[in-house]
DOROVEX-581628 format. One record per residue (C-alpha): residue in three letters; residue number from 1; x negated, y, z. Coordinates in pm, whole numbers. Example, Ala and Ser with C-alpha at 12.3 -4.5 7.8 and 13.67 -1.06 7.14 Angstrom:
2
+-----+-----+--------+--------+--------+
:  aa :   i :   east :  north :     up :
+-----+-----+--------+--------+--------+
: ALA :   1 :  -1230 :   -450 :    780 :
: SER :   2 :  -1367 :   -106 :    714 :
+-----+-----+--------+--------+--------+
END
This chain:
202
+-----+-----+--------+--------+--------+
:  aa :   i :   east :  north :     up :
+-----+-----+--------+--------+--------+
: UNK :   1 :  11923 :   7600 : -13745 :
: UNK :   2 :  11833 :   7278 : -13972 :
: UNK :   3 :  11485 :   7228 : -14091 :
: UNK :   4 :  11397 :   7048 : -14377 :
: UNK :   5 :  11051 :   6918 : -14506 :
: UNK :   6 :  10991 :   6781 : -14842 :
: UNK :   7 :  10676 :   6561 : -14879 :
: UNK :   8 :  10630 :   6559 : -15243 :
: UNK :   9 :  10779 :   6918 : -15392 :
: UNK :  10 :  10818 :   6833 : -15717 :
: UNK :  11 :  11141 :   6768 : -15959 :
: UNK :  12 :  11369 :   6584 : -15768 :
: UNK :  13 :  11215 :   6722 : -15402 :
: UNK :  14 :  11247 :   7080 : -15556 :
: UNK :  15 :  11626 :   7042 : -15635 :
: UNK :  16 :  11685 :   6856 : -15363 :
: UNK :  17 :  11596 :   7177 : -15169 :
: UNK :  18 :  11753 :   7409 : -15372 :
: UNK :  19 :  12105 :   7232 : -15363 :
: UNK :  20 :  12079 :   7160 : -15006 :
: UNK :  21 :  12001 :   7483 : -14898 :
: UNK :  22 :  12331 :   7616 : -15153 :
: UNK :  23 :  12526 :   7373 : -15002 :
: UNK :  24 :  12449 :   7488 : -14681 :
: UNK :  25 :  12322 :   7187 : -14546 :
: UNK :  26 :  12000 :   7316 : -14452 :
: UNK :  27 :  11855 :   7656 : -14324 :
: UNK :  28 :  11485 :   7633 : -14377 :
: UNK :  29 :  11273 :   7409 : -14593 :
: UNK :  30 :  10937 :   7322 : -14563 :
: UNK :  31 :  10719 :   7223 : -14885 :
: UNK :  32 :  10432 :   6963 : -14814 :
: UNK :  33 :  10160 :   6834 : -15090 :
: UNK :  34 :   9921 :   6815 : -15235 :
: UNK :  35 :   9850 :   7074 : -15503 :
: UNK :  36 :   9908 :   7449 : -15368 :
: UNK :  37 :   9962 :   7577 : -15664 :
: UNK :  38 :  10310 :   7429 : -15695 :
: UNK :  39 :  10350 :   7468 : -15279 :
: UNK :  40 :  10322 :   7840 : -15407 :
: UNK :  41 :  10524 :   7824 : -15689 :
: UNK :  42 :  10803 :   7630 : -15485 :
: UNK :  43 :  10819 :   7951 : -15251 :
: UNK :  44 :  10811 :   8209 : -15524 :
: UNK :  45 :  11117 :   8038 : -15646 :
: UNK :  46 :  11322 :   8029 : -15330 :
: UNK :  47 :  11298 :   7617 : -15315 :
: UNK :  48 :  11104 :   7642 : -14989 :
: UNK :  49 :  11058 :   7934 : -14702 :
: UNK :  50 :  10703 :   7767 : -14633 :
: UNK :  51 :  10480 :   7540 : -14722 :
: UNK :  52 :  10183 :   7316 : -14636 :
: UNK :  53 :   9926 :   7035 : -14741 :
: UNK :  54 :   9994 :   6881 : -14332 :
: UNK :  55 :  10217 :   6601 : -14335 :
: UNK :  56 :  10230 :   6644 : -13947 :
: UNK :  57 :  10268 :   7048 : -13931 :
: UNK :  58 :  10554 :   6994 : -14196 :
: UNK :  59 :  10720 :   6716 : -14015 :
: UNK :  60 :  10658 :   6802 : -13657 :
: UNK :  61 :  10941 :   7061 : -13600 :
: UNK :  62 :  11189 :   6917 : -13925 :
: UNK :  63 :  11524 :   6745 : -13886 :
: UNK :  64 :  11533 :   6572 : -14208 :
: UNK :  65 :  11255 :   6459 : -14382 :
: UNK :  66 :  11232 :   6361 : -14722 :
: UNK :  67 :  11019 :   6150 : -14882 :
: UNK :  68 :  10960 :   6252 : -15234 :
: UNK :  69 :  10642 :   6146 : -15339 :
: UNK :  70 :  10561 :   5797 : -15616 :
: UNK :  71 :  10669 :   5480 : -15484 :
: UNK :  72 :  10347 :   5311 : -15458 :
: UNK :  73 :  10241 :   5602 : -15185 :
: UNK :  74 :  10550 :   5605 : -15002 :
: UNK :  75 :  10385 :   5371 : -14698 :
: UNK :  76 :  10125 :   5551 : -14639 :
: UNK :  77 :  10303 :   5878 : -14606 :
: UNK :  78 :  10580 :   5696 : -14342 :
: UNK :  79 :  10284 :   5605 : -14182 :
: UNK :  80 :  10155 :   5968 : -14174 :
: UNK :  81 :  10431 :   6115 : -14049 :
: UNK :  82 :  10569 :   5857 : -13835 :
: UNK :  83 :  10413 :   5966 : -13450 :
: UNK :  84 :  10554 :   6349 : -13570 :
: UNK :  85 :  10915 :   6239 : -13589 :
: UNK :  86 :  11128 :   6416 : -13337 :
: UNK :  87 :  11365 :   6182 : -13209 :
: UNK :  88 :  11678 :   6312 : -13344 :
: UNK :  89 :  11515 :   6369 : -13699 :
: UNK :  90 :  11678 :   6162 : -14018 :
: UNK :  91 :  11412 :   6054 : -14262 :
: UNK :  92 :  11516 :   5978 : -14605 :
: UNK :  93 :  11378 :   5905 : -14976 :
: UNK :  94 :  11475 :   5959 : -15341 :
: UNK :  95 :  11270 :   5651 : -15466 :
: UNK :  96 :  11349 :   5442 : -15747 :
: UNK :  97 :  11311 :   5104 : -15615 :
: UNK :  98 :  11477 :   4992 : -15276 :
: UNK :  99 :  11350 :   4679 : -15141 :
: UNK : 100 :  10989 :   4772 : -15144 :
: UNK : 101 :  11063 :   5155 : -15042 :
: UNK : 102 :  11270 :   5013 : -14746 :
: UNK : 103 :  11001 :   4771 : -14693 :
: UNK : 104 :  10769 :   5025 : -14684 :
: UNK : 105 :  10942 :   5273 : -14448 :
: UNK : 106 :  10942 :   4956 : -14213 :
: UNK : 107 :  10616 :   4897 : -14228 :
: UNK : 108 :  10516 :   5255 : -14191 :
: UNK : 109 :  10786 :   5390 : -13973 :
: UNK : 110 :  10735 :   5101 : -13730 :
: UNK : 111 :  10978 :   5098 : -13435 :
: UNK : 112 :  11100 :   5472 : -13579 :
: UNK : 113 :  11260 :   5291 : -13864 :
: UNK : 114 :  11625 :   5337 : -13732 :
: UNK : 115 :  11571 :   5672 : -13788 :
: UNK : 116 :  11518 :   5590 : -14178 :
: UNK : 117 :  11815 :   5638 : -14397 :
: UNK : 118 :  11746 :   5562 : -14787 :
: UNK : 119 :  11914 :   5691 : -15069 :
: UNK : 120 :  11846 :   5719 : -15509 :
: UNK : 121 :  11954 :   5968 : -15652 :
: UNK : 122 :  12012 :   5871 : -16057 :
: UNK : 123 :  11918 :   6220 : -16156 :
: UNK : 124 :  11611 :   6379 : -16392 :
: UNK : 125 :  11481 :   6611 : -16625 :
: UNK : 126 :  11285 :   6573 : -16919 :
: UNK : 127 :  10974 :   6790 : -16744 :
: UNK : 128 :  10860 :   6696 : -16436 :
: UNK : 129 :  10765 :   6944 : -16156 :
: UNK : 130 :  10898 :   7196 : -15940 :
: UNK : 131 :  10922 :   7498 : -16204 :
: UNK : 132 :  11194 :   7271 : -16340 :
: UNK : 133 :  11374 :   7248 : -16025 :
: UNK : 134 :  11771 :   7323 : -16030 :
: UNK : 135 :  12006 :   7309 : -15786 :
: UNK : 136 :  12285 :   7173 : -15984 :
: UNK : 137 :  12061 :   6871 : -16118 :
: UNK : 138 :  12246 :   6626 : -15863 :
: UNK : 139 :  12616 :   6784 : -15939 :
: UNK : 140 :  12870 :   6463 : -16031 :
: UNK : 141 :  12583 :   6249 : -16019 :
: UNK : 142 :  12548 :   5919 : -15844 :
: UNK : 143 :  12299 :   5877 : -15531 :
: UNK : 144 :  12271 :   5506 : -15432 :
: UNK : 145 :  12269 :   5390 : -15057 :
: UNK : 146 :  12154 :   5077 : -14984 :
: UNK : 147 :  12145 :   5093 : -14591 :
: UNK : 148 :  12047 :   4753 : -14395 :
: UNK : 149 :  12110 :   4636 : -14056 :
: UNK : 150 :  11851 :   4771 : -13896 :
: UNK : 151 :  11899 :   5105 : -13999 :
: UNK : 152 :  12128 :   5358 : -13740 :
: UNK : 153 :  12478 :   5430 : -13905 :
: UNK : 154 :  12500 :   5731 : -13770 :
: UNK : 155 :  12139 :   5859 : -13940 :
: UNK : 156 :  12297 :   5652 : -14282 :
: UNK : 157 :  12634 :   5841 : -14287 :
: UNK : 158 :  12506 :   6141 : -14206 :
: UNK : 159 :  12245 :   6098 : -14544 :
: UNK : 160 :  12577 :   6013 : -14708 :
: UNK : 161 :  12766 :   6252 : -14627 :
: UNK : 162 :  12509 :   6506 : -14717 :
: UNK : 163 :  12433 :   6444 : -15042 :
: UNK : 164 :  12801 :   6433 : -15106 :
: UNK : 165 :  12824 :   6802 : -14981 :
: UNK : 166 :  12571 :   6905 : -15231 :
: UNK : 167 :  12780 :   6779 : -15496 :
: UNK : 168 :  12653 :   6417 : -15525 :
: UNK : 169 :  12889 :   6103 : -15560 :
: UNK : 170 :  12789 :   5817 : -15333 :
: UNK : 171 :  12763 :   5428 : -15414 :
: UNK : 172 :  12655 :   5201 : -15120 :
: UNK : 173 :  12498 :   4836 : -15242 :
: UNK : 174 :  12255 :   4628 : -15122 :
: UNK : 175 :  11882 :   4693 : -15207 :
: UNK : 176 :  11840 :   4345 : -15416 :
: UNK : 177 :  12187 :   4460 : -15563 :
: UNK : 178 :  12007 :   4786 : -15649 :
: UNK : 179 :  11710 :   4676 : -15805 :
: UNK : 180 :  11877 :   4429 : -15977 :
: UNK : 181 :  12122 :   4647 : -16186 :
: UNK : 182 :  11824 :   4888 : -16199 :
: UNK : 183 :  11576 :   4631 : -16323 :
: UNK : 184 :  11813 :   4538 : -16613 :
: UNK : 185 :  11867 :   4912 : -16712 :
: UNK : 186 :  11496 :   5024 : -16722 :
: UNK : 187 :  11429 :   4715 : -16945 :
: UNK : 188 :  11723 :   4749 : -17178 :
: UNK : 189 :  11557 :   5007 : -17398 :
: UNK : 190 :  11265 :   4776 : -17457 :
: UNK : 191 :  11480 :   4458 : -17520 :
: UNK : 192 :  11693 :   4694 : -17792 :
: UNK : 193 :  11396 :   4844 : -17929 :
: UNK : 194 :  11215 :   4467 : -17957 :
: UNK : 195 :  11529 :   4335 : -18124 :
: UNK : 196 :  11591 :   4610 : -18352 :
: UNK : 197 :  11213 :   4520 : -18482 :
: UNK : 198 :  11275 :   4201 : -18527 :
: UNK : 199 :  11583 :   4224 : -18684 :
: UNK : 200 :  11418 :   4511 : -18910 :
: UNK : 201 :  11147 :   4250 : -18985 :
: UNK : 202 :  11320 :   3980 : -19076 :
+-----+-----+--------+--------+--------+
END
């Protein structure tokens, strides 16, 4: 029986449940945050059997752990879970950045980190939150690896392989790669946006 916990049971984390647990990958999923309201609201809607606001009663018993909360929090809460990590347990993210979420899982997860497998999946909604959850949102939709040396291959392939059970297509870079091509994207808009202005202007 697979266990799953989601720290961070929102959009993403919410759908990642749901099409894990349609793709079979994982029998039971465990909700952790913040705000029990949507904790409740994630079990009324069959996104997670349980749910809790401890990061070590949701982690303690979990084979895959995943790291769904804003990037700027993410080292704390490898931090928090790290001494609750069974040592066969894969922990993983769906952050938007890579070279400071892997740097962060390092610095949290300590000497745990090879037990750290990263992944982006370029999915969204225009609501955030759980009651907008869906398991198809990752169908045909690209989730970027960006695995380093340090990392087990096993724990990396087996992220991998995952996602692309659930209906996910998988791209393997490197993080600067990654943030690079990401960087570029999120900017584009405003570059357009500024030129169109200008060009409006003049």
């Amino acid at each position: 029986m697979t266990k799953m916990a989601v720290i961070g049971f929102g959009l993403i984390g919410g759908s990642m449940a749901l099409s894990w647990k349609q793709a079979g990958l994982v029998d039971e999923v465990i909700a952790c945050g913040h705000r029990e309201e949507s904790l409740k609201l994630a079990k009324e809607m069959g996104a997670a059997d349980s749910w809790t606001t401890s990061i070590p009663e949701a982690v303690k018993d979990a084979d895959i752990v995943v790291v769904a909360v804003p990037v700027q929090a993410m080292e704390k809460v490898f931090s928090d879970l790290a001494d609750y990590l069974k040592p066969s347990a894969v922990v993983t993210d769906v952050g938007s950045t890579r070279v400071t979420v892997i740097e962060a899982a390092r610095k949290g997860l300590k000497e745990k980190f090879r037990q750290y497998a990263p992944g982006h999946p370029i999915a969204g909604g225009e609501l955030p939150g759980v009651a907008y959850a869906t398991k198809d949102l990752f169908n045909d939709k690209w989730v970027i690896s960006t695995p380093t040396d340090e990392m087990d291959p096993e724990k990396v392939k087996f992220i991998e392989d995952a996602w692309t059970k659930a209906g996910a297509k998988i791209k393997v870079m490197s993080p600067e790669l990654h943030d690079a091509i990401f960087a570029s994207v999120s900017h584009l808009p405003h570059v357009l946006a500024y030129a169109l202005v200008d060009m409006i202007t003049k």
